[in-house]
N, C-alpha and C positions, 0 to 999 in steps of 0.2 A: 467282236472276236469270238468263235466258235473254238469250243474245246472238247472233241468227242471218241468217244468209243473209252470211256473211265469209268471203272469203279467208283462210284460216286458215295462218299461217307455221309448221310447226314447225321442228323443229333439222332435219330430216332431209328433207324435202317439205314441200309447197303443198296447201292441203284448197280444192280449185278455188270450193266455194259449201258448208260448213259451219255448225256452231254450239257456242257453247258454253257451260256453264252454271257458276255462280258462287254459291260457299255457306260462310257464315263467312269472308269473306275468300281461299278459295281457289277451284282450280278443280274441282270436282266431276264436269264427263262432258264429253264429246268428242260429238258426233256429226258424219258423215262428209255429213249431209245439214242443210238448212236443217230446224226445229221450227214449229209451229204457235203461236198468241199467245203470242210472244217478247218480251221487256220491252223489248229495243231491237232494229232492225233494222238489218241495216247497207249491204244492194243492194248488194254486192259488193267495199264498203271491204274494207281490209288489216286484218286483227287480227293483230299481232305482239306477241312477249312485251315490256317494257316495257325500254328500254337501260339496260345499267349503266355508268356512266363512273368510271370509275379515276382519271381525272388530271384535271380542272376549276382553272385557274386562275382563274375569275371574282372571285372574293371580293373583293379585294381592293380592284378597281374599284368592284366595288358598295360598296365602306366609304368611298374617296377616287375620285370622280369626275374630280375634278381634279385637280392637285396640290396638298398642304396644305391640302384641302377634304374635311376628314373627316364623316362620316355616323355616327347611332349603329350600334353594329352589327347590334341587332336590326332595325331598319329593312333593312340590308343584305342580313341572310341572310331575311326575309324574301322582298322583292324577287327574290332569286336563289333561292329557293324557287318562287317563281310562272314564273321564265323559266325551269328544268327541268323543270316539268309540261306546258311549254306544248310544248314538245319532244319531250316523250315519254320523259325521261330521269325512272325511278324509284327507283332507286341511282346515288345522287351523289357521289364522295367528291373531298370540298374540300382541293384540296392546295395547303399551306400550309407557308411556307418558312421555315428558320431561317438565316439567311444576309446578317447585319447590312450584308457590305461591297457589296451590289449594288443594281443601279438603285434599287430601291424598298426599300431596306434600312433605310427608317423606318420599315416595314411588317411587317419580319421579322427584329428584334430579337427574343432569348429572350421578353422583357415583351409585349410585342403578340402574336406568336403564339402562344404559351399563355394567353394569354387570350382570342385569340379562337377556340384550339381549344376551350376549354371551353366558350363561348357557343354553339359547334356543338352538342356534347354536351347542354346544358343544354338548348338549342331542340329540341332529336329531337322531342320529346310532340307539339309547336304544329307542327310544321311538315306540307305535306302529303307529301311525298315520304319516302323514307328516305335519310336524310344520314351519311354518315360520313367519316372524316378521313383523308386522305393526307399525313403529315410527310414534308415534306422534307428534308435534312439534307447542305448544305456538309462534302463532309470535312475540309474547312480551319476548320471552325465549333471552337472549341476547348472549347465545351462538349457536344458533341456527345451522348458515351456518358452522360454523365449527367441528359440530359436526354429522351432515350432513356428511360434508365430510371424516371426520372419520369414522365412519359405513358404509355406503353406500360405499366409496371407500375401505374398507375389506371385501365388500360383505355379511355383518351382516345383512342387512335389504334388504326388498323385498319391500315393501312398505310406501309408504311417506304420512301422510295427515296432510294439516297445517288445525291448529282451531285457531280461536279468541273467545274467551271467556271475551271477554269486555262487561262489563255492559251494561244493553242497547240496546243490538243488539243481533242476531244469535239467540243462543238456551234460551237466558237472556233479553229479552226486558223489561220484568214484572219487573222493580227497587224495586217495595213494596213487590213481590213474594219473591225475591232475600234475599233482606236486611233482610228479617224474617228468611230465613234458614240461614244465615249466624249469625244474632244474637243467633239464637238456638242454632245452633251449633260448634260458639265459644266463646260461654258465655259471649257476649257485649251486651250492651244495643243496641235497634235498632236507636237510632241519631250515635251512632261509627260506627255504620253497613253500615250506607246512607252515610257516611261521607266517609268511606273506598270504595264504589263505585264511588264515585262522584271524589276522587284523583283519582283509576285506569283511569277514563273516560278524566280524563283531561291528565295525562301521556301517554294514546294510543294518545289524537290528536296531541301531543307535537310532537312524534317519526314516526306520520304517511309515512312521505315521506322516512325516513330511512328502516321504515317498509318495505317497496314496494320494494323496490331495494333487501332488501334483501332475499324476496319472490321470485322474480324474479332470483338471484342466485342461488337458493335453487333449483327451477326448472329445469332450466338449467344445473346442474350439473347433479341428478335423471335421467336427458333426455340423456344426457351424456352416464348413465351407465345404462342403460336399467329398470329403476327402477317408477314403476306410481307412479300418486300424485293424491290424493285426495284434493279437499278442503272439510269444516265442518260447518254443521248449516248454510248453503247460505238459508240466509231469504228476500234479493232484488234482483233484476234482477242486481242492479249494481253491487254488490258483483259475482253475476254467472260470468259477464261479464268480471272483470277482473280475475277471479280466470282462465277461459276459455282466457282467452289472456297470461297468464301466464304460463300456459299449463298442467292445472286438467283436466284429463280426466273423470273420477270422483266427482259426487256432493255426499257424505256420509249425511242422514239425514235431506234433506232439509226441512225446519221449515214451509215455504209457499206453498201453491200448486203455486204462481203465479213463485216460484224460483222454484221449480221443470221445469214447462212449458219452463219456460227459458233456463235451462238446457239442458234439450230435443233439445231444437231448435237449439243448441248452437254443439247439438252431443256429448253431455255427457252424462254419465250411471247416472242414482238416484238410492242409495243405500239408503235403511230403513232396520228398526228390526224385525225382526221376533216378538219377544213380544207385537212391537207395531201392530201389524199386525194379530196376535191371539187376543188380548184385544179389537180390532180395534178402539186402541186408541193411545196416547204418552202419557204417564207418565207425562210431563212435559206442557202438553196442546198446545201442538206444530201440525202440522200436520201428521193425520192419515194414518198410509202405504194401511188402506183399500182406503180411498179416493182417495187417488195416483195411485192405482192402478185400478181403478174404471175409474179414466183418462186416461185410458192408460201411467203411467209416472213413473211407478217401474219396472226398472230394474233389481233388486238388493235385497237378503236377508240376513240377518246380525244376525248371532245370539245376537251381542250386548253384553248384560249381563246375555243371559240364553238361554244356547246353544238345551236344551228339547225341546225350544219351535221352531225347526225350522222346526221338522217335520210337526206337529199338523197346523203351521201357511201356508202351501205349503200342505194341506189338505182342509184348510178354502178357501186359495184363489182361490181354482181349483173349488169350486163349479161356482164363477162367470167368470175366467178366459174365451177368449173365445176359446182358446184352452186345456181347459180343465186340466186335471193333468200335462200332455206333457207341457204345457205352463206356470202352476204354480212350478211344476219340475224345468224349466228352470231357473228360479230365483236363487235358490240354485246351479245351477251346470253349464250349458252350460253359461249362462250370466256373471257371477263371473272367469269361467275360460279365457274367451275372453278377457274379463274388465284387469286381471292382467298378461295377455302374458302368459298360461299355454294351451300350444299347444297340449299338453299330456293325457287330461283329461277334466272328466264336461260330456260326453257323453257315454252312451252303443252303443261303434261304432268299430267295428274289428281294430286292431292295437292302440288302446287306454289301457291306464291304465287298469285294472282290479279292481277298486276302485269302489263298491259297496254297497248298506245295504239293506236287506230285512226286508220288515213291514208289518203290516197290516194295514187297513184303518178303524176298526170299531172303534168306538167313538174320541180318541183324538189321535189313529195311534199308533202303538206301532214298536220300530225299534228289530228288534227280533234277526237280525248276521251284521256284518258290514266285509266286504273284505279291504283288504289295499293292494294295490299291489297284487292282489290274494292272500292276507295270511289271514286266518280268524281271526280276531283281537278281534272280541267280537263277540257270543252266548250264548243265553237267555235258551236253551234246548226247544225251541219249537218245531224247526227240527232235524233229528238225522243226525249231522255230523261228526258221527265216521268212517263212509266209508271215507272220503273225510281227516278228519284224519288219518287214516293209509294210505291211500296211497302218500299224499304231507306234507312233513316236517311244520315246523315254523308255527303250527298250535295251537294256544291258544281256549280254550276254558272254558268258564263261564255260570254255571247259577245258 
């Protein structure tokens, strides 16, 4: 299957009016020129390699909508199968938390998130994209290392990232920020609120040294079995430092530019959000992925919790990138592929994946067809690919 007359993104430059061809799923030739009866045309849309997202908290919404108002879950990861293709996101990985004591902590009990890691797993065949799993893991989770070892050693999980969500620190320094959402939104008065922060804060330094060791396990095992770790919210150099001796390859979110720099020096990837990056702000008043990036010190783009916006934010950042779309591209695809050992994909390069999405770049980017394995997974009707439908099977189309 011929795909011609594209803007072609690779890691490295822009193929001004290109083409390219697609066989068994991958890609098979480059030309530097538009081809003759092409099976789809694209008059100068964007072909970019297809984005991998490392961190997607979706899930969970898509299972409870509401609160207490749970969904099957196949229905769910359906669903949230179709809203990553529609994006342009071809590597998804669902990260899913273990972490009983927090907001949605009916969600990510040991029992609920290993079963609905395996619902992941078990769906891979059905589903159109490629899905794979990000465990999260509470250092304070006290089943932590052995449950660890349980997924990871069934090969459930692809990826590891420890968080500390202790008061006071990380992504939660603001105590009086804190205690106010927490009063709101579990209907205590805010002296219960401080009160309940100030016991977590004295219970982490109690377990601190148990902590560590068993950090250090948890890595060691991941390393074991070919599986990266992220650490979460590194907001001091000390925190980069041991997280990077303990063997995160990976900073996800870091809260500081002065933790980012550390990072960096340390030779680890900074992972930010795409939302925060379009907004060119954090939600949470934490640091800016524009400013990160502005330092040269974003590696990494994350749909986070709103997978639309990872187009539009690798549109934003290519205006200052100083490699321009090629080098804002790369955050989504070449960087994230390298980051988690996917040798296969992340780049428009002969012998690679055929994992692709074509858009346009007027106003906030629109993803118009998405390739998965060269099977067309989602179309908008902007191109006509009913040539390229009849002649290659397992071809969906939408619009």
């Amino acid at each position: 299957m011929w795909l011609s007359d594209f803007r072609i993104v690779l890691s490295d430059r822009v193929i001004a009016r290109g083409a390219l061809r697609i066989e068994d799923g991958l890609i098979a030739e480059i030309s530097e020129t538009p081809v003759s009866q092409a099976d789809v045309e694209g008059n100068g849309l964007l072909l970019m390699p297809g984005m991998i997202d490392m961190h997607g908290d979706m899930i969970e919404r898509e299972i409870e909508p509401r609160p207490g108002v749970r969904m099957p879950m196949e229905m769910g990861l359906r669903d949230l199968d179709l809203r990553l293709a529609t994006a342009g996101i071809t590597t998804a990985y669902a990260s899913l938390s273990f972490a009983p004591g927090s907001t949605y902590g009916h969600m990510r009990s040991y029992d609920f998130t290993s079963a609905l890691i395996r619902a992941v797993v078990e769906a891979r065949p059905r589903l159109l994209i490629d899905h794979r799993v990000h465990a999260r893991f509470e250092v304070t989770f006290p089943a932590a290392l052995s449950v660890v070892k349980e997924l990871v050693g069934e090969g459930s999980v692809d990826l590891v990232s420890l968080c500390d969500h202790t008061p006071g620190q990380g992504q939660y320094r603001d105590l009086d920020l804190q205690a106010a959402n927490i009063s709101k939104n579990k209907g205590i008065s805010l002296e219960a609120a401080h009160e309940n922060l100030q016991q977590r804060i004295r219970d982490r330094k109690e377990t601190a040294g148990d902590l560590t060791a068993t950090l250090r396990a948890i890595t060691q095992y991941c390393a074991l079995h070919g599986v990266p770790v992220a650490s979460h919210d590194d907001d001091t150099v000390e925190k980069v430092t041991l997280m990077d001796q303990l063997g995160a390859n990976i900073s996800e979110f870091p809260v500081t530019l002065e933790a980012a720099g550390e990072s960096r020096r340390r030779g680890m990837l900074n992972a930010m959000g795409a939302p925060n990056a379009l907004r060119g702000q954090s939600y949470s008043g934490n640091l800016s992925a524009r400013e990160a990036h502005a330092a040269g010190l974003l590696d990494l783009l994350a749909a986070d919790y709103h997978p639309s916006a990872m187009l539009p934010a690798v549109l934003v950042l290519a205006e200052t990138d100083p490699d321009g779309l090629a080098g804002a591209a790369r955050l989504t695809t070449l960087n994230p592929a390298r980051a988690l050992g996917l040798e296969d994909r992340g780049e428009i390069r002969v012998g690679l994946r055929a994992d692709l999405l074509v858009a346009s770049e007027a106003g906030m980017g629109q993803v118009h067809a998405t390739f998965s394995h060269g099977r067309i997974v989602h179309a908008d009707g902007t191109m006509d690919v009913s040539t390229a439908g009849r002649r290659h099977a397992h071809v969906i189309r939408m619009s």
